[in-house]
C-alpha positions as CSV (number, residue, x, y, z in Angstrom):
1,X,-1.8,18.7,6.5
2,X,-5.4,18.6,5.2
3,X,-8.3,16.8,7.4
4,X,-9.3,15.2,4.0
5,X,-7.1,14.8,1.3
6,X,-9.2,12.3,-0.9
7,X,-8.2,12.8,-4.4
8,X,-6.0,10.7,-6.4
9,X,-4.5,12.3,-9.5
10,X,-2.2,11.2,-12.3
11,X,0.7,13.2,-14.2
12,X,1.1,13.7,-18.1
13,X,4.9,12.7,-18.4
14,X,7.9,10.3,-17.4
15,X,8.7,13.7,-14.7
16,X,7.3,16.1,-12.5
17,X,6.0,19.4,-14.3
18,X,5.2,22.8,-12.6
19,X,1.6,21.9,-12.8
20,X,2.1,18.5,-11.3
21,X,3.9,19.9,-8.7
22,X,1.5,22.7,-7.8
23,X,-1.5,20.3,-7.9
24,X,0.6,17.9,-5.1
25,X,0.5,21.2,-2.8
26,X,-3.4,21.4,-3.4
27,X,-4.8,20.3,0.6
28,X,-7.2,17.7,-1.3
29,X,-4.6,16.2,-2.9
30,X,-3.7,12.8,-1.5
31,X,-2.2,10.9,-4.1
32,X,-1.3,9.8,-7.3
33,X,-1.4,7.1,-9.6
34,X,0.5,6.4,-12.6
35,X,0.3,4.8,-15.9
36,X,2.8,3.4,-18.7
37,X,3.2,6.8,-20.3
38,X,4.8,7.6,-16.8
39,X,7.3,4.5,-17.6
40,X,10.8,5.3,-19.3
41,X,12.9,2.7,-16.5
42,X,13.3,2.2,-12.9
43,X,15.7,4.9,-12.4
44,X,13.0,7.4,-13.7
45,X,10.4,6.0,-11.9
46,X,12.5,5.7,-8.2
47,X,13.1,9.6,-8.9
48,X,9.7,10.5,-9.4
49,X,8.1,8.9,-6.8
50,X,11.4,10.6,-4.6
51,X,10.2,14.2,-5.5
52,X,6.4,13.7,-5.1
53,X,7.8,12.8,-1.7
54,X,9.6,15.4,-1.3
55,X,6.7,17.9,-2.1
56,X,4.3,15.5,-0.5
57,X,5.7,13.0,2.5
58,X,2.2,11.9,2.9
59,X,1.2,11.3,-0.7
60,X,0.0,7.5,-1.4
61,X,1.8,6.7,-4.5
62,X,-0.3,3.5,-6.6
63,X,-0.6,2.5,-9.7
64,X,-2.8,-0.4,-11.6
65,X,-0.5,-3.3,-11.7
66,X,-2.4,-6.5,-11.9
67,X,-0.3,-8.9,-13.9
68,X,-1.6,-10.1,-17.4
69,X,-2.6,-7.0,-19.6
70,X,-3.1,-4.5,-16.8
71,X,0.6,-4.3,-15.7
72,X,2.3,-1.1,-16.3
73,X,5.6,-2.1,-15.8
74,X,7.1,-4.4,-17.8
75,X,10.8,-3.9,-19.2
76,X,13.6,-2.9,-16.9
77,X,14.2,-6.3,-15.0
78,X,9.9,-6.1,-14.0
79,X,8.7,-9.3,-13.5
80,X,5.8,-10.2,-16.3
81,X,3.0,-11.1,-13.8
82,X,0.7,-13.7,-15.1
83,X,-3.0,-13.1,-15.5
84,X,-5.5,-13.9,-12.7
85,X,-7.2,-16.7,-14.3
86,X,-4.0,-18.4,-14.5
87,X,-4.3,-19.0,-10.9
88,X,-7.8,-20.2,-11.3
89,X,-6.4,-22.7,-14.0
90,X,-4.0,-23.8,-11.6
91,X,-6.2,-24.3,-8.4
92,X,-8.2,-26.8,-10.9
93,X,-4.8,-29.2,-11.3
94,X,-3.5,-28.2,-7.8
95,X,-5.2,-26.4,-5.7
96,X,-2.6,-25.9,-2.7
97,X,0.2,-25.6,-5.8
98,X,-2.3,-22.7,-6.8
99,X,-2.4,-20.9,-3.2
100,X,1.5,-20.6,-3.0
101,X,1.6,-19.6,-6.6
102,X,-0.8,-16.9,-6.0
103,X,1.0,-15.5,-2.6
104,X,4.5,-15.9,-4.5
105,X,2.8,-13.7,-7.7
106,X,1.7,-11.0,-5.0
107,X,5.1,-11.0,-3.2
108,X,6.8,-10.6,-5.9
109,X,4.2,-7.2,-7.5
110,X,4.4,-5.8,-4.1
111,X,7.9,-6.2,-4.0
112,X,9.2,-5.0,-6.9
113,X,7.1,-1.9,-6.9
114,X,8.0,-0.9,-3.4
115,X,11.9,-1.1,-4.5
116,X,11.2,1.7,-6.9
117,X,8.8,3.9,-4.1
118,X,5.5,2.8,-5.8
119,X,3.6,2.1,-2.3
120,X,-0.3,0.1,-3.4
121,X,-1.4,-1.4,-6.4
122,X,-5.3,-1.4,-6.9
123,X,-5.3,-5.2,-6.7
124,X,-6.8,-7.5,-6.4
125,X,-9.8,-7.9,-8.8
126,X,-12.2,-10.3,-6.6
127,X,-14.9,-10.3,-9.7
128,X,-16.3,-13.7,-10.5
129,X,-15.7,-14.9,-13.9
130,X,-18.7,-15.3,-15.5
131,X,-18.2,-15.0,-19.3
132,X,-19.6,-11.9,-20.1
133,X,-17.6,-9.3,-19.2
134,X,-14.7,-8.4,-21.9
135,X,-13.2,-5.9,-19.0
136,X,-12.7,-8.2,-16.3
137,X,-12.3,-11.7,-18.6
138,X,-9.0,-12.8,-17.4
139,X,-8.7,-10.4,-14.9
140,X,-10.6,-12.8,-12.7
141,X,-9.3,-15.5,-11.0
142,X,-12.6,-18.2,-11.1
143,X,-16.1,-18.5,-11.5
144,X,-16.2,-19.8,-7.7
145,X,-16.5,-17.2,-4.8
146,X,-15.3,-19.1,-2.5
147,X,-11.7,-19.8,-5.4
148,X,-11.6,-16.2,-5.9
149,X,-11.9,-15.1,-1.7
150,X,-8.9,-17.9,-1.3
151,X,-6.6,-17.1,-4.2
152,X,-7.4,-12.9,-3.6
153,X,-6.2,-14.1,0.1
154,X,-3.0,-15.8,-1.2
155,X,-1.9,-12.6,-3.4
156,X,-2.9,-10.0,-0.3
157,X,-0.5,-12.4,1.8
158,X,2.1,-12.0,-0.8
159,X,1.9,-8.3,-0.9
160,X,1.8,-8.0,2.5
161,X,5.2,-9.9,3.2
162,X,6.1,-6.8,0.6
163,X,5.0,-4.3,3.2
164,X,2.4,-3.7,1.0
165,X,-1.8,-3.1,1.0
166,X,-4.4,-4.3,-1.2
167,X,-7.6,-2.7,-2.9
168,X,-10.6,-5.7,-3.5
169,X,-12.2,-5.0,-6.8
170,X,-15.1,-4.1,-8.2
171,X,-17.4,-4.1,-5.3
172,X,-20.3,-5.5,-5.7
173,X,-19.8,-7.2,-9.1
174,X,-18.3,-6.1,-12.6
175,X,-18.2,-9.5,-14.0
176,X,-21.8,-9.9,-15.0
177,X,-22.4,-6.6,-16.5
178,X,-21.5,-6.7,-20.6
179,X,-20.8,-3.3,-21.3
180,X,-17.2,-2.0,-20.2
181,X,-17.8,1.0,-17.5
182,X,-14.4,2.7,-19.0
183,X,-16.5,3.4,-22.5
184,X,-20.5,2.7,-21.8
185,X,-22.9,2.9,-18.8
186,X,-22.3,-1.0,-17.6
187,X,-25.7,-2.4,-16.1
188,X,-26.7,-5.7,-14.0
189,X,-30.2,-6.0,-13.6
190,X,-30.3,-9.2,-10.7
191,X,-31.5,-9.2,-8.2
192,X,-30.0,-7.7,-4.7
193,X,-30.1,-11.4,-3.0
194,X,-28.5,-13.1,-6.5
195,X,-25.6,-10.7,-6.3
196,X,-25.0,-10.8,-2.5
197,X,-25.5,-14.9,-2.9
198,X,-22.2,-15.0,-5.3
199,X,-20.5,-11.9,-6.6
200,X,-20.6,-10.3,-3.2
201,X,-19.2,-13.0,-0.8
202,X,-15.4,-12.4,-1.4
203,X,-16.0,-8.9,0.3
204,X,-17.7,-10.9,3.2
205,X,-15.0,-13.9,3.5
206,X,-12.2,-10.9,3.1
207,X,-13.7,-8.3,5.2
208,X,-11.0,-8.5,7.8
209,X,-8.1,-9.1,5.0
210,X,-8.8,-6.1,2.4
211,X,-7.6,-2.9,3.6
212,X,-9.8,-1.1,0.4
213,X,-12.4,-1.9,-1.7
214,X,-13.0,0.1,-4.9
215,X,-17.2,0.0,-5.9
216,X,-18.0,-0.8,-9.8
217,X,-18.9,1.8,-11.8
218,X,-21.3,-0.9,-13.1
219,X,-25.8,0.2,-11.9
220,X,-28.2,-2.4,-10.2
221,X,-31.3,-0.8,-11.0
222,X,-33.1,-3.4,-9.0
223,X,-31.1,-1.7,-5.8
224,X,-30.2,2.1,-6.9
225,X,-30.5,4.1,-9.8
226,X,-26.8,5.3,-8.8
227,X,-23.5,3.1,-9.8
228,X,-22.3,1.5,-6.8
229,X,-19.2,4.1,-6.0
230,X,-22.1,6.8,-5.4
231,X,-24.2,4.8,-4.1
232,X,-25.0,5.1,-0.2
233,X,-27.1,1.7,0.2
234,X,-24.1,0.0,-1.5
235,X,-21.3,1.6,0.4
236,X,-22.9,2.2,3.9
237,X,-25.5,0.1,3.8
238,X,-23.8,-3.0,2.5
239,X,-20.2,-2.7,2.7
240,X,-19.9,-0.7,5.6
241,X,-23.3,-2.3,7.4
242,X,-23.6,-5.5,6.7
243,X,-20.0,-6.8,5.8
244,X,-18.9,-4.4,8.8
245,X,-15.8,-3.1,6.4
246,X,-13.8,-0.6,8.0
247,X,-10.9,-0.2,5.5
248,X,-10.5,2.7,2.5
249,X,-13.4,2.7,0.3
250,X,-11.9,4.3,-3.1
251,X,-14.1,5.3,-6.0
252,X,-13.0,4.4,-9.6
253,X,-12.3,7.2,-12.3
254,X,-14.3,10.0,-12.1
255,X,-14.2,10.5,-16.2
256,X,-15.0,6.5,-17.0
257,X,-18.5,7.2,-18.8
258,X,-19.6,4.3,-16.3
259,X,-19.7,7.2,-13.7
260,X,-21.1,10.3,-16.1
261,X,-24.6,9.2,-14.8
262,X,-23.2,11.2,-11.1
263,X,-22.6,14.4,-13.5
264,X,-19.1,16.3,-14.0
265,X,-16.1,14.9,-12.3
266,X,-16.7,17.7,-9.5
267,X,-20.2,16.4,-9.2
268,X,-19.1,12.6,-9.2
269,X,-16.4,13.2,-6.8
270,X,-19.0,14.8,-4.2
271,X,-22.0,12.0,-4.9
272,X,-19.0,9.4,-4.4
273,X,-17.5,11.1,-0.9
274,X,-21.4,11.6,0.2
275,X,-22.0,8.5,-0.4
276,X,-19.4,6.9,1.7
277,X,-16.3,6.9,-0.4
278,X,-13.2,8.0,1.3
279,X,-10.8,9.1,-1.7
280,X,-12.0,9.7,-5.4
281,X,-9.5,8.7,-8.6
282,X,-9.1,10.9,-11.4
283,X,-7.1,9.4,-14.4
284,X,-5.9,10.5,-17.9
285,X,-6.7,14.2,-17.5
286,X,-3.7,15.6,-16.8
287,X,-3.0,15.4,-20.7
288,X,-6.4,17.2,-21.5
289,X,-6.3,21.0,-22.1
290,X,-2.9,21.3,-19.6
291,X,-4.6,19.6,-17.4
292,X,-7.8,21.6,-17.1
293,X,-10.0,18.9,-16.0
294,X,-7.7,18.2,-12.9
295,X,-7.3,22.0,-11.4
296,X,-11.8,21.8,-12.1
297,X,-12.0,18.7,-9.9
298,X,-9.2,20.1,-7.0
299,X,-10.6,23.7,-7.0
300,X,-14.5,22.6,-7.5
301,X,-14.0,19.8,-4.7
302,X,-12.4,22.8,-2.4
303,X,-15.4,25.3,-3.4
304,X,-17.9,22.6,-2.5
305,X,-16.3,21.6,1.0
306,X,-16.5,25.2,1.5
307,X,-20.3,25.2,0.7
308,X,-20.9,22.0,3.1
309,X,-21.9,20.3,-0.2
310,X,-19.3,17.3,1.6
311,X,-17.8,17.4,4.8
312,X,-14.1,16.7,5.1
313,X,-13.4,13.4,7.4
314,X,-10.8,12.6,10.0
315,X,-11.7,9.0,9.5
316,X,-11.7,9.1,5.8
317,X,-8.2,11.0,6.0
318,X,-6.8,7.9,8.3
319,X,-8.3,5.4,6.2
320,X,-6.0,7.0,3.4
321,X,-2.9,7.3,5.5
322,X,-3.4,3.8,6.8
323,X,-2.8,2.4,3.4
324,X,0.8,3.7,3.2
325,X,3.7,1.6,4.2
326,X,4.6,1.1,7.4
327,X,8.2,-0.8,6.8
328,X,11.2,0.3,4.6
329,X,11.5,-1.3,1.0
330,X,14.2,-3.7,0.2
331,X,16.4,-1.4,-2.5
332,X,16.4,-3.2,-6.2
333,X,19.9,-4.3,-5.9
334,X,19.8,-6.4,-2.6
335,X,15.6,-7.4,-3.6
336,X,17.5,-9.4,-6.7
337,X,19.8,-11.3,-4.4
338,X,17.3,-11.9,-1.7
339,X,16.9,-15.2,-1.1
340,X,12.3,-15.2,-0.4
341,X,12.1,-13.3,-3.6
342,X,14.3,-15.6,-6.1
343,X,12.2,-18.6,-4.2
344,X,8.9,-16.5,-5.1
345,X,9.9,-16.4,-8.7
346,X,10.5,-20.1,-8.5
347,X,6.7,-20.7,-7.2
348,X,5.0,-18.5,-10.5
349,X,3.3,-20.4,-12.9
């Protein structure tokens, strides 16, 4: 096994291809993440993530399931997950009510996935609502830090009854910056001790809960001239220093145009591990030129680690292994008839 395996890397179809299956043999490869073009059913899905196993026992297998319109999953007997803010809305009528709701919702993602071998979903998104932001909107849970940091608590509970992790998102803030970071260079321009203040409390009040953080591709030009997944004084200084986080620290896509500012993919992913991320995501380019952009960011990655242009991490490799599973999932079958997930399904709103 590698020292450092830090990327995670996506496939083009509903099945494993040659490429695919070279690229999980690649040392630097430590995971994958898939999408609803890797979707046919639950059969398919258990089968893929059996053979990337097979190739790969250590490979972290995730996929962005949020509820709401970032769920991937959705026919097949999938539970449709309300969106965040529905939690939010709740909490305003009933605000215990709320707190079981929001466990119950995370049980019952966690759950589901892990039947069918998916193993972490990048949730949950601990941005503040504030009204602006068309990519977060009602991804968020509340305006309130201290709503969001109890509700993101509630779902990390439920996931964890699932045998699953969690990934806090988008650290420090994405919900104040306009511009979506998937399409345009997203910018917030307050102040360092506005954003800690708010926006930046969950990660404080869930420094001990989150077992990853991924950084906003979003810049704070009043901080650094870097986006915060390549920035050191984000990720060391405040993550690491002063919220004393010692979980995975995951950097968002590599091709969002929020992160072309760090250069190439190749050149992102070395900004992002140099500046304290421990695994780098690379999405939607296995279906570019065969893949092409992929095998750049594997082999380029490797050329630089050869070069000392980033030096490979014991700690960063645990970090990555420590988000794996450490209990057997319940199988689909026996999940259906057991009796804590029929009650979570009860507790949705």
């Amino acid at each position: 096994m590698s020292i450092h395996a830090p990327v995670i890397l996506d496939i083009a179809g509903q099945e494993l291809n040659a490429d695919d299956r070279r690229r999980l043999q690649h040392p630097l490869t430590g995971g994958i993440i898939f999408f609803t073009r890797n979707w046919k059913d639950r059969r398919q899905l258990t089968q893929v993530c059996a053979e990337v196993k097979s190739i790969r026992p250590d490979a972290l297998i995730t996929v962005d399931h949020e509820g709401g319109r970032v769920q991937r999953f959705r026919t097949d007997g999938f539970t449709h997950l309300p969106a965040m803010r529905a939690f939010g809305e709740l909490w305003m009528q009933d605000a215990m009510r709320a707190v079981d709701a929001a466990t119950a919702a995370g049980y019952v993602l966690g759950s589901e996935l892990r039947a069918c071998g998916v193993e972490l979903s990048w949730t949950p998104v601990v941005d503040l609502d504030h009204g602006r932001s068309e990519v977060v909107g009602d991804r968020a849970f509340h305006r309130d830090p201290r709503v969001v940091s109890i509700l993101a608590q509630s779902l990390m509970l439920g996931l964890l009854r699932a045998g699953m992790n969690n990934c806090g998102k988008h650290f420090p803030a994405h919900g104040y910056a306009v511009a979506d970071s998937h399409v345009a260079r997203a910018v917030d321009d307050r102040a360092l001790e506005e954003i800690l203040a708010e926006d930046a409390m969950p990660y404080d009040w869930l420094s001990t809960a989150l077992t990853c953080v991924m950084p906003a591709h979003v810049t704070f030009p009043q901080v650094d001239e870097m986006p915060a997944g390549f920035s050191s004084r984000w990720l060391k200084d405040m993550l690491r220093g002063r919220y004393g986080f010692t979980g995975a620290i995951c950097c968002d896509d590599l091709s969002m145009e929020g992160a072309r500012v760090a250069g190439s993919p190749v050149e992102g992913g070395i900004a992002a591990l140099n500046a304290g991320c421990d695994l780098v995501l690379l999405c939607n380019q296995s279906k570019v030129d065969g893949g092409r952009p992929v095998d750049e960011l594997l082999d380029g990655l490797q050329a630089a680690l050869e070069q000392g242009r980033w030096q490979a991490d014991e700690l960063s490799e645990q970090r990555r292994l420590d988000l794996l599973p450490q209990t057997a999932p319940l199988p689909w079958d026996e999940l259906m008839h057991y009796a804590p997930y029929q009650h979570a399904l009860e507790r949705l709103p």
